[in-house]
C-alpha positions as CSV (number, residue, x, y, z in Angstrom):
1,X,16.3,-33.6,-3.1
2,X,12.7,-34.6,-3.5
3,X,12.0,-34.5,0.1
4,X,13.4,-30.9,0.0
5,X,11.3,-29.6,-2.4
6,X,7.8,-31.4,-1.0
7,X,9.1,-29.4,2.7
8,X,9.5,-26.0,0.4
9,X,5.8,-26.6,-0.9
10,X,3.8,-27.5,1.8
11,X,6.1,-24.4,3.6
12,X,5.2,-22.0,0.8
13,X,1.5,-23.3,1.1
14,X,1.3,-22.7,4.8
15,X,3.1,-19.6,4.0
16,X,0.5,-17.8,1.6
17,X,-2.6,-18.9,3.6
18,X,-0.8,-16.8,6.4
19,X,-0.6,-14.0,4.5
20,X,-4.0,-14.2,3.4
21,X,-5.1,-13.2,7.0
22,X,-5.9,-8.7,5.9
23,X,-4.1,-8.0,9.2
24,X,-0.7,-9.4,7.9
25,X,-1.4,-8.4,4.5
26,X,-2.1,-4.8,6.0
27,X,1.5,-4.8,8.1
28,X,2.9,-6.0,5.1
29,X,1.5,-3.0,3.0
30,X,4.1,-1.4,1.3
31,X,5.4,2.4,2.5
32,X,4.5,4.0,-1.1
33,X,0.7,2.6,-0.4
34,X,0.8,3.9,2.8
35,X,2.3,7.7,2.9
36,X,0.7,8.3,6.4
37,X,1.3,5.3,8.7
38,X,4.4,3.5,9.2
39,X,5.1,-0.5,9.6
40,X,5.1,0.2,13.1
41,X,1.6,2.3,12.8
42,X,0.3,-0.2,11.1
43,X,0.8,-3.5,13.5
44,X,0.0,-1.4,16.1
45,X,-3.8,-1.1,15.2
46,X,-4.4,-5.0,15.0
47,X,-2.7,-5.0,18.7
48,X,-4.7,-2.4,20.4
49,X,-8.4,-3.4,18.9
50,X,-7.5,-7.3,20.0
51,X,-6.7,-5.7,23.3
52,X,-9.4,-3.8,23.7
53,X,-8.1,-0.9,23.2
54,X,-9.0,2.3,21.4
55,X,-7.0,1.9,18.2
56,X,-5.1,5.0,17.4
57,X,-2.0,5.9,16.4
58,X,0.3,9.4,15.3
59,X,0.5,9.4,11.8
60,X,3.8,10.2,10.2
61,X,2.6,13.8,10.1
62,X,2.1,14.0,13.7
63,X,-1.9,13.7,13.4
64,X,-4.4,10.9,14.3
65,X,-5.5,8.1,12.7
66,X,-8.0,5.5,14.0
67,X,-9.0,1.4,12.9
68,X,-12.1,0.6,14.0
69,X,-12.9,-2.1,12.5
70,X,-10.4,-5.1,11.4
71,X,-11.7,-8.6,11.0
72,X,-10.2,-11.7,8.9
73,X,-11.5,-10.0,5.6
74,X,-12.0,-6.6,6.4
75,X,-10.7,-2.9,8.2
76,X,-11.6,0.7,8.2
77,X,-9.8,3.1,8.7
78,X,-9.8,6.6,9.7
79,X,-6.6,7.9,7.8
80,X,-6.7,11.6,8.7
81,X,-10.0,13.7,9.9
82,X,-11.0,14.0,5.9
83,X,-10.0,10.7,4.5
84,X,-10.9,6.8,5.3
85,X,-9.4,3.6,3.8
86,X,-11.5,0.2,3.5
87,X,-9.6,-2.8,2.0
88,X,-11.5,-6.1,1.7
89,X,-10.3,-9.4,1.3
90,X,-12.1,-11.4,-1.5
91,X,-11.8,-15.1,-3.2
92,X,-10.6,-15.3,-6.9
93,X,-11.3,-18.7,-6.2
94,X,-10.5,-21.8,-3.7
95,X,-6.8,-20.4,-2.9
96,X,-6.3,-17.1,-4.4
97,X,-7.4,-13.6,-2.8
98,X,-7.6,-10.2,-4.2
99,X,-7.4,-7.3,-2.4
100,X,-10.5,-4.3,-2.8
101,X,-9.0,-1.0,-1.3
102,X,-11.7,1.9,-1.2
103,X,-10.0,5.4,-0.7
104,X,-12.3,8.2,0.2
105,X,-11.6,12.0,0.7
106,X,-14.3,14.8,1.9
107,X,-14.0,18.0,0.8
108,X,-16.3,18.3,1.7
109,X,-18.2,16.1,-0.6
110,X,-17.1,12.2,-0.5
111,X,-14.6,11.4,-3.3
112,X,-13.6,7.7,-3.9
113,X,-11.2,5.4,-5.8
114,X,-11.2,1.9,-6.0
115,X,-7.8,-0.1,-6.8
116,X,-7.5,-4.0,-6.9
117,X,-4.2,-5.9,-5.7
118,X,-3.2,-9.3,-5.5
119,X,-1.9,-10.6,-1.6
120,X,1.8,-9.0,-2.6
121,X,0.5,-5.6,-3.3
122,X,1.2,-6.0,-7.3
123,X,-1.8,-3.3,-8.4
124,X,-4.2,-5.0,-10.9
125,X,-6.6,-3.5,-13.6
126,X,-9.8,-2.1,-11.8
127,X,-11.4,-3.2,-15.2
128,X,-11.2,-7.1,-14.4
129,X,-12.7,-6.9,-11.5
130,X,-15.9,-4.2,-11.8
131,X,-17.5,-1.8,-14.3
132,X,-17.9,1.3,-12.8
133,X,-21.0,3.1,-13.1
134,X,-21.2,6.3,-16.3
135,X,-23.0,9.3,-14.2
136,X,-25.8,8.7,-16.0
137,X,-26.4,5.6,-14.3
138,X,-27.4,7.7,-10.9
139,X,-30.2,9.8,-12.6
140,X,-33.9,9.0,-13.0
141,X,-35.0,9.1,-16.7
142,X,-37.1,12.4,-17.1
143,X,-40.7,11.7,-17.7
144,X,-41.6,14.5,-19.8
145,X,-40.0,17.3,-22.1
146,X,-40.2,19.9,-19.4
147,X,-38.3,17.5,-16.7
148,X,-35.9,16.6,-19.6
149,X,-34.9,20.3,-19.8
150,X,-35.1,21.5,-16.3
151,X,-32.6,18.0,-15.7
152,X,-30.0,19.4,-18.1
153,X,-30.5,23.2,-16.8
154,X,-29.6,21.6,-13.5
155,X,-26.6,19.4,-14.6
156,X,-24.9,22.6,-16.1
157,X,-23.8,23.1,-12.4
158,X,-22.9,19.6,-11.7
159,X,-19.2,20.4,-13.8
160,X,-17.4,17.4,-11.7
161,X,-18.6,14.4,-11.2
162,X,-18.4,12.3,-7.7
163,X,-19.2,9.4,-6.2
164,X,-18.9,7.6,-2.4
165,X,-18.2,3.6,-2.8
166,X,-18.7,1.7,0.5
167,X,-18.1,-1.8,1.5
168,X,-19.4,-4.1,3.4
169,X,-17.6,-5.2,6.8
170,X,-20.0,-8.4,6.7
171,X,-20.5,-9.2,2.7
172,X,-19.0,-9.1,-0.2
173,X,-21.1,-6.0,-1.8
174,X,-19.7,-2.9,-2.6
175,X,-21.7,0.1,-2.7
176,X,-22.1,3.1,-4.6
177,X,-23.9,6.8,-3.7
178,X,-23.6,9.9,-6.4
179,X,-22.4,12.4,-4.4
180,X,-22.0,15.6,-6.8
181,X,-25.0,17.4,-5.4
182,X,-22.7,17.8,-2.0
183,X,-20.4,20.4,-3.5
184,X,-23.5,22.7,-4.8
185,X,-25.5,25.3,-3.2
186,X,-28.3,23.6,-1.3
187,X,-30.8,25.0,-3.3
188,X,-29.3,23.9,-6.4
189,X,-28.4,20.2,-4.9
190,X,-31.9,19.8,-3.6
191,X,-33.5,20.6,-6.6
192,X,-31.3,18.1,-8.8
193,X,-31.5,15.3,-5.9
194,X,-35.5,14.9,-7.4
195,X,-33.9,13.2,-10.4
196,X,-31.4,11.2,-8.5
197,X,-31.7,7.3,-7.8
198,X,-32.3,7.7,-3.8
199,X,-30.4,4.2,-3.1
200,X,-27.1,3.7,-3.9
201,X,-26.2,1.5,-6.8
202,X,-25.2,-1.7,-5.1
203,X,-22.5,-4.6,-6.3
204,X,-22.1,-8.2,-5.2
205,X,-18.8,-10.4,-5.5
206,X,-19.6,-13.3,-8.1
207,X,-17.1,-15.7,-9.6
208,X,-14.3,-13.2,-9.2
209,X,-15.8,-9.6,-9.7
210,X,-18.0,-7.4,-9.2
211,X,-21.3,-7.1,-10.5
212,X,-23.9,-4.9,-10.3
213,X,-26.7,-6.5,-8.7
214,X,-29.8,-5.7,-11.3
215,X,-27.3,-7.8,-13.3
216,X,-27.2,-10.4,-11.3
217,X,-31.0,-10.5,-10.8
218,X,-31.7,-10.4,-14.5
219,X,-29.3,-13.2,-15.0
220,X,-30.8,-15.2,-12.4
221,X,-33.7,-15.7,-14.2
């Protein structure tokens, strides 16, 4: 009996560090995560970019959708001509993963949401694992009365507030761009881009979350 359960262990162990690779973790998405690509779809990228191959595949609506980029820790895909999925693979700690899934829509302006899930797809608070930024945090602080007002003039038209998270195929930093000023009128957006922060707000993966990376600098000292 005890040598049966020391075989089920180090099998279980084996077991979830294969299932830690993001390519089986990806096949293994479930359906309702997944509404365009079947199981099929989905093992069929991995296949076709370690052939060689251009990897795309008909959706289940009969439209294309393209991985370019799938690595231990990391894919992007194109899930339909206005919408992209990222997922990246990152350590809790020594043996536990999470997984970070960008979604992004364009319509035309980039839309995202983040969502966090353990290695079985069980969804997980977005709270534990980063503080997302308030729109304020994307706007220089006027300098004078008249910037203050012309500021909020300007914000009147921005009713809806957007924003475009990337992540990084090589690190584990997230990034975040304002996007609202896409939707306006271009004379409108260019005249509120002069009081937007021109880089996008960028987070780092430290001892299991997110954190914005001013953060990290001021604690560093």
């Amino acid at each position: 009996m005890k040598r049966i359960l020391i075989v089920l262990l180090v099998c279980g162990i084996y077991g979830a560090g294969f299932a830690q690779d993001l390519k089986t973790l990806f096949v293994a998405m479930p359906d309702s995560l997944s509404p365009f690509l079947t199981e099929v779809n989905r093992a069929d990228f991995g296949d076709f970019l370690e052939s060689g191959m251009k990897a795309e595949v008909k959706n289940r609506f009969g439209n294309t959708s393209e991985m370019t980029k799938l690595t231990s820790d990391y894919l992007f895909l194109k899930s339909t001509s206005a919408s992209t999925l990222e997922l990246k693979l990152l350590p809790l700690n020594d043996s536990v993963k999470v997984i970070c899934a960008v979604s992004t829509y364009f319509a035309p302006a980039g839309d995202s949401q983040i969502a966090f899930y353990d290695t079985s797809w069980k969804k997980l608070s977005v709270n534990d694992f980063i503080q997302l930024p308030q729109e304020d945090s994307f706007y220089i602080v006027p300098q004078s009365d008249v910037q203050a007002d012309s500021l909020k003039n300007l914000r009147a038209y921005a009713d809806m507030y957007l924003w475009k998270a990337t992540l990084s195929a090589d690190q584990s930093v997230l990034s975040i761009t304002y996007t609202t000023p896409d939707y306006l009128d271009k004379k409108t957006a260019e005249a509120l881009k002069r009081y937007v922060v021109s880089t996008p707000l960028c987070y780092e993966w430290k001892n299991g979350k997110f954190i914005k990376r001013e953060e990290l600098n001021s604690l560093s000292k």
